[in-house]
C-alpha positions in Angstrom: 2.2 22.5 3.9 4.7 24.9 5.0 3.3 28.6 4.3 4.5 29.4 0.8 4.1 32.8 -1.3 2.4 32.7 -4.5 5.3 34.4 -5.5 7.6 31.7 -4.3 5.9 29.0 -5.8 5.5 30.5 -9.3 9.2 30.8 -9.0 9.9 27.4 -7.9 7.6 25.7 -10.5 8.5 28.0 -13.6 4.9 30.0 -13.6 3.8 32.8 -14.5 0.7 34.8 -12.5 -2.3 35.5 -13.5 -4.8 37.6 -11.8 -2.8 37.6 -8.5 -3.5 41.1 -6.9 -0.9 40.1 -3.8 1.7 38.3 -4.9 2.9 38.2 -1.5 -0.2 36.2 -0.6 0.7 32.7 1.4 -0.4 29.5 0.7 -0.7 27.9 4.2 -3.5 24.9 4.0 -3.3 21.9 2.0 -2.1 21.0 -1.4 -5.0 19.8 -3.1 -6.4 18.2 -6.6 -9.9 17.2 -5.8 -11.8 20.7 -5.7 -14.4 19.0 -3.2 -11.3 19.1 -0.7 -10.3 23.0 -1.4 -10.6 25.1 1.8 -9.5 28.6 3.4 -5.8 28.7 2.6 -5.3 25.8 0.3 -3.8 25.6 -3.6 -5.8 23.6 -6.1 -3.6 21.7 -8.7 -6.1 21.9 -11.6 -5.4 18.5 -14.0 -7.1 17.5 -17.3 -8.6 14.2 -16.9 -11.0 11.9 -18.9 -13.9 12.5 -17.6 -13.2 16.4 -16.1 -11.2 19.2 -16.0 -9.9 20.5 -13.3 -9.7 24.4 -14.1 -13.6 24.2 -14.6 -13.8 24.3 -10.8 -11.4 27.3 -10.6 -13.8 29.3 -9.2 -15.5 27.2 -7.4 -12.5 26.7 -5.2 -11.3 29.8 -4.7 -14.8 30.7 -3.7 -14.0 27.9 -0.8 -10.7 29.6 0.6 -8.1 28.3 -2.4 -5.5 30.7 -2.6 -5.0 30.0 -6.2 -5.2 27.6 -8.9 -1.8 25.7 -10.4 -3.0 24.8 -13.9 -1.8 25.3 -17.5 -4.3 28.3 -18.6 -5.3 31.1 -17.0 -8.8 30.6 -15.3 -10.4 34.0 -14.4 -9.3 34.1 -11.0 -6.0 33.8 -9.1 -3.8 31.2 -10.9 -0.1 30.5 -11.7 0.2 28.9 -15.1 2.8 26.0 -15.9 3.5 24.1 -19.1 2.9 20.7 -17.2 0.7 20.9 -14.2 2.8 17.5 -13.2 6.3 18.1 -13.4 5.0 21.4 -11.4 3.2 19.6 -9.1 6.5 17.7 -8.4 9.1 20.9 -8.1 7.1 21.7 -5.7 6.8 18.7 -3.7 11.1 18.5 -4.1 11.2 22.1 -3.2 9.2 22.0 0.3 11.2 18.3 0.9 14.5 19.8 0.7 13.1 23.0 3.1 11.6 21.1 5.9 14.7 18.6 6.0 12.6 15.4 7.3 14.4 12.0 7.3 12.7 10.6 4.4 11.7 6.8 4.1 11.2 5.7 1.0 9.6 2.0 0.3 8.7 -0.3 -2.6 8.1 -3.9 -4.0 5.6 -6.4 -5.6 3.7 -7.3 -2.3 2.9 -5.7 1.3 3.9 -2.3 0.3 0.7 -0.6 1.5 0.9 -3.0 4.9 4.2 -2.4 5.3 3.7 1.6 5.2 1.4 1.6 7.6 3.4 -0.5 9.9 6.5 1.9 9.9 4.1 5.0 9.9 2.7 3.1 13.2 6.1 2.9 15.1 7.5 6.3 14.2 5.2 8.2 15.2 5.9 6.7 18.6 9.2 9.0 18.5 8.4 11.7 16.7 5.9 13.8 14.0 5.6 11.3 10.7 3.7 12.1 7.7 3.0 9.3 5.5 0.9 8.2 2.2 -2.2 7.5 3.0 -4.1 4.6 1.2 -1.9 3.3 -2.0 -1.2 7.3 -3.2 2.3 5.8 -5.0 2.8 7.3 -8.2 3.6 10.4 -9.8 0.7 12.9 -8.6 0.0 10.4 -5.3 3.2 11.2 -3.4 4.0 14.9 -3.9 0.7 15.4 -2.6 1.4 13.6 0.1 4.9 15.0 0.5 3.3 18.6 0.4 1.1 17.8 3.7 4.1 17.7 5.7 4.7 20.7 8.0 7.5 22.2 10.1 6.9 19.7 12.3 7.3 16.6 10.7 10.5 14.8 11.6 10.1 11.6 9.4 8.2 11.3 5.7 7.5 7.6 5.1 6.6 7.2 1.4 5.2 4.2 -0.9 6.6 4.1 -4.2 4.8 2.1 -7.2 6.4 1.6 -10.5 4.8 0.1 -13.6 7.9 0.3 -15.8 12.1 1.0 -16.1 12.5 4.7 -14.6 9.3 5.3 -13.0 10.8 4.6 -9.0 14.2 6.5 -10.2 11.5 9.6 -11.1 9.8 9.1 -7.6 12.8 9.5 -6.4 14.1 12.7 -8.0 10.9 14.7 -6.7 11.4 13.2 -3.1 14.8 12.2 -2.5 14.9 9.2 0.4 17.8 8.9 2.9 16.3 5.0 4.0 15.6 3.1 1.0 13.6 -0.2 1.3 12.9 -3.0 -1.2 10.3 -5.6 0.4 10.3 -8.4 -2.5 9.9 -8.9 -6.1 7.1 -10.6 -7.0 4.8 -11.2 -10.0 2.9 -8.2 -9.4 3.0 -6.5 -13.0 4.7 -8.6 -14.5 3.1 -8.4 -17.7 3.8 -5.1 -17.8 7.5 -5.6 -17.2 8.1 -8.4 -19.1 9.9 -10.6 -16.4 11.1 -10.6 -12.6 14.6 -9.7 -13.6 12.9 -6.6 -15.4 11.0 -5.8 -11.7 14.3 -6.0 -9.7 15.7 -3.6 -12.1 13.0 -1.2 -11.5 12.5 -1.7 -8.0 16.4 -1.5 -7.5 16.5 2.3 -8.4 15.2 3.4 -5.3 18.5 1.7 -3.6 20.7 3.4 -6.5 19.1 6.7 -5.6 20.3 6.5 -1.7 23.1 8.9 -0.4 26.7 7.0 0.1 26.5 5.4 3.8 29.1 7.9 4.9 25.9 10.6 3.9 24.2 8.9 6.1 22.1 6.6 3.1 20.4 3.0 4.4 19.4 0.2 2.3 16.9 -2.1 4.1 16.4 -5.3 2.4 14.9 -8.6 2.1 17.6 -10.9 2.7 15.0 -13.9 1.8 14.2 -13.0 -1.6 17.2 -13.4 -3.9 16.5 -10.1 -6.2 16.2 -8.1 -3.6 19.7 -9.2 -1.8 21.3 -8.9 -4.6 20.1 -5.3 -5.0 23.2 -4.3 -2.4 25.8 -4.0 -4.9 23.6 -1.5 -6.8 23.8 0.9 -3.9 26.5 2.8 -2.0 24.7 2.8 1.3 24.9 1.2 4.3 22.7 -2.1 3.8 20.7 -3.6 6.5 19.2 -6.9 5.5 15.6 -8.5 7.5 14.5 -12.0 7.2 14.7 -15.5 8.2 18.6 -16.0 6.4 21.2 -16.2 8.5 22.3 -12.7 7.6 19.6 -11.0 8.4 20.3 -8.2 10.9 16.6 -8.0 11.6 15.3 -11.4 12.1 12.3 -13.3 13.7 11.9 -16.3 16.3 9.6 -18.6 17.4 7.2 -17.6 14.9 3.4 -18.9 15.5 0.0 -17.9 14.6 -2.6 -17.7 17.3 -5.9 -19.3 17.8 -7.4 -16.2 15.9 -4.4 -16.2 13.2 -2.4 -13.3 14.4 1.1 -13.7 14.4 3.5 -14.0 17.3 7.4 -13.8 17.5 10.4 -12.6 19.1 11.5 -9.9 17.6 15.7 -9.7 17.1 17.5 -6.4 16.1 21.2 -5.3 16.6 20.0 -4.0 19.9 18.3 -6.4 21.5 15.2 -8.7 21.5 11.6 -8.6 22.3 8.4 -10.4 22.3 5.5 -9.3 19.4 2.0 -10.4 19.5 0.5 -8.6 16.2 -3.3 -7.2 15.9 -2.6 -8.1 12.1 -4.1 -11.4 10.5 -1.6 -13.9 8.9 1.4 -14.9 8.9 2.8 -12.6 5.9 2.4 -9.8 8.2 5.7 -11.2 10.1 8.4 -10.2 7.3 6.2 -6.7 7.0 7.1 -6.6 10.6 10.7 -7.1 10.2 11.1 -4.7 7.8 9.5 -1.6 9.4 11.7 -2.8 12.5 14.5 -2.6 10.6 13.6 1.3 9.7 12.5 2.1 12.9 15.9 0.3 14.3 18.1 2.4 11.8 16.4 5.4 13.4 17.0 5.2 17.0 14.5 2.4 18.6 14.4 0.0 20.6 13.8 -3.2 20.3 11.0 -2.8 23.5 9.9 0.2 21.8 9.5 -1.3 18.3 7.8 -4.5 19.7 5.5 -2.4 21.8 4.8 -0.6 18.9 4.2 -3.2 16.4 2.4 -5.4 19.0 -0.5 -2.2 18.9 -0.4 -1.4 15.6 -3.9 -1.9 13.3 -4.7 -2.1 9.8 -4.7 2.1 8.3 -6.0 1.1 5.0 -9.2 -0.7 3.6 -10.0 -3.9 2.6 -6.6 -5.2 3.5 -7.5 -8.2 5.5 -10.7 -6.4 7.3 -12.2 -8.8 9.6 -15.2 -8.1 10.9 -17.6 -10.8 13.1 -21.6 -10.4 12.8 -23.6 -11.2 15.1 -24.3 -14.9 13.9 -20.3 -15.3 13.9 -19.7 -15.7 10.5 -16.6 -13.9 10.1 -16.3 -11.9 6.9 -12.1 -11.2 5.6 -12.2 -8.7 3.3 -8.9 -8.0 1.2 -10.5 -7.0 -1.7 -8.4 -3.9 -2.4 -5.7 -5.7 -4.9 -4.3 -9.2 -5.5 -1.2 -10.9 -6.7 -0.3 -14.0 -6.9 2.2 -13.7 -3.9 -0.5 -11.7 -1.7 -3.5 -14.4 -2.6 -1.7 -17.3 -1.4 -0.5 -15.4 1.9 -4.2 -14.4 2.2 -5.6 -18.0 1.7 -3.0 -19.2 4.5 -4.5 -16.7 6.8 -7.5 -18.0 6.6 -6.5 -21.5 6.9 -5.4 -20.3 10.4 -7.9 -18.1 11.0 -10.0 -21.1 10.6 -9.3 -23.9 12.3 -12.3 -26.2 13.3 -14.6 -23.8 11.4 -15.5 -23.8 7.6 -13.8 -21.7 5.4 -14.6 -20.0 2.2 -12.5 -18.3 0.0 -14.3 -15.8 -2.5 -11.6 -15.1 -5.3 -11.7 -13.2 -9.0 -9.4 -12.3 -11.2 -5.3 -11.2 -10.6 -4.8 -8.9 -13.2 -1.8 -7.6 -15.0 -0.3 -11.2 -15.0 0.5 -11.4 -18.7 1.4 -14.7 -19.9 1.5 -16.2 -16.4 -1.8 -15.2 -16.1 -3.4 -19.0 -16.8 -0.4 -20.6 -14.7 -0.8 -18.4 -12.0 -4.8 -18.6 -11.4 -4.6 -22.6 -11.8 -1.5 -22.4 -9.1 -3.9 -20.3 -6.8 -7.0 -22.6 -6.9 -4.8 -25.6 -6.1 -3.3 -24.1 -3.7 -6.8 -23.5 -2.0 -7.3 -27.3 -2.2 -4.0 -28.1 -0.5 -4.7 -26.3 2.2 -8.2 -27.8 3.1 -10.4 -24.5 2.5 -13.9 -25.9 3.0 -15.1 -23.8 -0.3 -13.8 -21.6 -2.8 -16.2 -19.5 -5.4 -14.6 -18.3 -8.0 -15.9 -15.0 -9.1 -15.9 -13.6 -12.6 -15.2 -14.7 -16.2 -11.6 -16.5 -17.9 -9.6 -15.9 -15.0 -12.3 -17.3 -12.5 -12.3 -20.6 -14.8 -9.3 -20.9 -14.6 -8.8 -20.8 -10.9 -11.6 -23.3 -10.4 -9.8 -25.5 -13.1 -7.2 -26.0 -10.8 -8.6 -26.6 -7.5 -10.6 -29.8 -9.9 -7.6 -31.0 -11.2 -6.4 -30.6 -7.4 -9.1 -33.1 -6.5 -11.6 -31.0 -5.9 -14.2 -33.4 -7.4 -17.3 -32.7 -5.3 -19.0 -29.0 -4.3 -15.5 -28.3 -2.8 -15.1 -25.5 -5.5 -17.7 -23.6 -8.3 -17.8 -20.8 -10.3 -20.2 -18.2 -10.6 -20.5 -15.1 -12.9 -20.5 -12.1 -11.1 -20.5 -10.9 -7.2 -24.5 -10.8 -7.3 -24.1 -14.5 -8.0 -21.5 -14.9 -5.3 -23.6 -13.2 -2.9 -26.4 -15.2 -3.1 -25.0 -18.3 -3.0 -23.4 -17.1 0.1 -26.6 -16.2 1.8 -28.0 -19.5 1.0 -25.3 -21.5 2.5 -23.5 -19.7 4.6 -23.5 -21.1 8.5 -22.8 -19.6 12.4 -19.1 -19.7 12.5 -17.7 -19.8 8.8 -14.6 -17.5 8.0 -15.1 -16.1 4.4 -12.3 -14.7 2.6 -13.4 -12.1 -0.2 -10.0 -11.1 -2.5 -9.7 -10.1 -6.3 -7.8 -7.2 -8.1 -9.4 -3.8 -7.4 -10.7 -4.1 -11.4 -12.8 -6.7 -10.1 -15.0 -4.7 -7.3 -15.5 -7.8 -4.8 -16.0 -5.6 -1.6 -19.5 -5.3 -2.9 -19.5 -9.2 -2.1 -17.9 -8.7 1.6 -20.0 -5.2 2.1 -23.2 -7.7 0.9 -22.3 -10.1 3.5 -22.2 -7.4 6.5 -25.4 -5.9 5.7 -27.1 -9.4 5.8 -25.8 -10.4 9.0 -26.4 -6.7 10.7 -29.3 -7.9 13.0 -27.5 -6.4 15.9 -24.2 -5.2 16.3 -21.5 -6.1 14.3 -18.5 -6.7 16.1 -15.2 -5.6 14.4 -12.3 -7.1 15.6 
């Protein structure tokens, strides 16, 4: 973070001191809420939480190197008391934004968000200092933290908003205002929180209503395929730059293939020019996550060369989104077992088709949660799915939701061993071991709830006679 007075930041935030001999005293390390990461120079944002409360570690942290503490009571040593640790949390995160005067990226929708981040975080650092969520930090504590690591340094802030209702983006937004705004899809992630898709387009359409006018220099990048998104242009007053395979797209790709190992190729098309991508990524999904971080890094000054180069070198930031890793008997172990959604299973169940061919495949799924009362629909439409594409095997993991997905790969036509369903990951795992041969891709994905990395972790340590070879 920038360096900050104690005195400053009890001012910006609404605080009042407590045990502060110097007020004058500068925060200059990082912004912090886990006291195991407090250090010389830091601030420790001390929340209440289920199972602990932050202020208990006051000490503790200031015995570390903490400057102070930013909590709600005083705690016996150096502290600036607030009302609500949060909305303080966030003044401050607004405050440092508006100082440093980064160009702020600000991204959201049902699917690829995470991906997606990475990728643009990946191409602009080619031109300049970025700063940008790391892992899935979305919501309201998640990204002023993040916005609070930038420095004076920091030329672009590339941020991933989450919503799980109306108003939640339109908050994000307030504490970290964007000047490039974009909307990736709207999916069925959620959705029985929201209600509907119409009610997820309205929500993830406030981050394009919160854009500065075009003539301020405001960008709305959106997905010209995906007919909630497009339509989000008339709910902004900023220049609009669509991506896609449409016709309109400003940002479009060509000649789209997958590779012998499933990684997708294309020519790349911008306003200024073209230019040949080969991605590290696995699956074809990845290719309209592409587009859309050319698209930002277009809007800010690339080239298409630079932006393919860029993209064409660019890895996977975050775990358990599409990890593939070969052991040394060549079964190849996928594990995407951080989240799932309808939209992102079946993308993930076509990469492995791909990734596949002439080998067995096997695709370990468990529940997609937060589905509502699509939730039965949307299961039976997954394990189908798996049977229409030919995956050699698919286990489903877990209880209802697991029935229900290997309900519909059967009334697919999956009559023989082509599909079964097991209790837990133990069970998964140890059918896996038993018939698992040289060669077989498994795919291991589930909602985070679920906990199936233990399956694709499981799988690793059996096969790690020798090296293991990550690709």
């Amino acid at each position: 973070m920038i360096a900050l007075s104690l005195a400053e930041i009890a001012e910006v935030v609404g605080g009042q001191m407590h045990d502060i001999p110097d007020p004058s005293a500068e925060v200059t390390g990082p912004v912090v809420r886990d006291s195991r990461e407090a250090g010389p120079g830091s601030l420790f944002v001390a929340f209440v939480g289920e199972r602990a409360d932050g202020h208990d570690f006051a000490s503790a942290v200031v015995e570390a190197g903490a400057v102070a503490v930013l909590g709600s009571r005083p705690v016996g040593v150096p502290a600036i008391v607030v009302e609500d640790v949060q909305a303080a949390l966030g003044a401050l995160a607004r405050h440092v934004v508006h100082r440093l005067g980064a160009t702020l990226v600000a991204l959201t929708g049902s699917a690829g968000k995470t991906s997606t981040k990475d990728l643009i975080a990946q191409v602009l650092q080619r031109k300049a200092p970025t700063v940008f969520t790391p892992g899935s930090l979305n919501n309201e504590i998640g990204l002023p933290l993040t916005a609070l690591t930038a420095t004076e340094e920091t030329k672009f802030l590339v941020l991933e908003m989450g919503a799980r209702g109306i108003g939640h983006i339109r908050y994000l937004t307030g504490l970290t205002p964007p000047k490039i705004g974009l909307v990736l899809n709207v999916g069925s992630a959620h959705i029985g929180e929201f209600g509907g898709r119409e009610q997820i387009a309205q929500a993830k359409g406030e981050l394009v209503e919160a854009l500065p006018a075009a003539e301020e220099g405001g960008t709305a990048i959106l997905n010209a395929d995906d007919p909630y998104v497009r339509a989000m242009a008339s709910r902004t007053k900023a220049k609009v730059i669509l991506f896609g395979e449409s016709d309109e797209a400003d940002v479009s790709a060509e000649n789209v293939r997958l590779t012998d190992s499933g990684q997708p190729s294309f020519r790349l098309h911008t306003p200024s020019g073209a230019s040949d991508v080969t991605m590290r990524l696995y699956g074809e999904h990845h290719v309209s996550n592409a587009l859309a971080a050319a698209a930002v890094a277009h809007e800010l000054g690339m080239s298409a060369d630079e932006i393919a180069t860029a993209l064409s070198e660019a890895g996977s930031l975050s775990r358990w989104r599409m990890e593939v890793t070969e052991r040394p008997d060549g079964v190849t172990v996928v594990n995407d077992a951080y989240n799932a959604n309808p939209e992102s299973m079946k993308a993930a169940l076509r990469a492995l088709v791909a990734m596949g061919k002439g080998r067995r495949t096997w695709a370990v799924l468990g529940k997609m949660a937060e589905l509502g009362d699509e939730a039965l629909a949307e299961h039976d439409a997954v394990g189908r799915l798996a049977v229409r594409l030919n995956v050699s095997k698919l286990v489903a993991v877990g209880g209802r939701e697991a029935a229900w997905l290997q309900l519909g790969a059967y009334n697919e036509g999956s009559w023989g061993e082509e599909s079964v369903h097991v209790s837990d990951a133990q069970a998964a795992v140890d059918l896996l071991r038993s018939e698992l041969r040289p060669g077989d891709v498994v795919l291991v994905k589930a909602s985070r709830s679920v906990g199936l990395e233990s399956v694709a972790t499981a799988l690793l340590e059996t096969g790690a006679e020798g090296e293991v070879a990550a690709r």
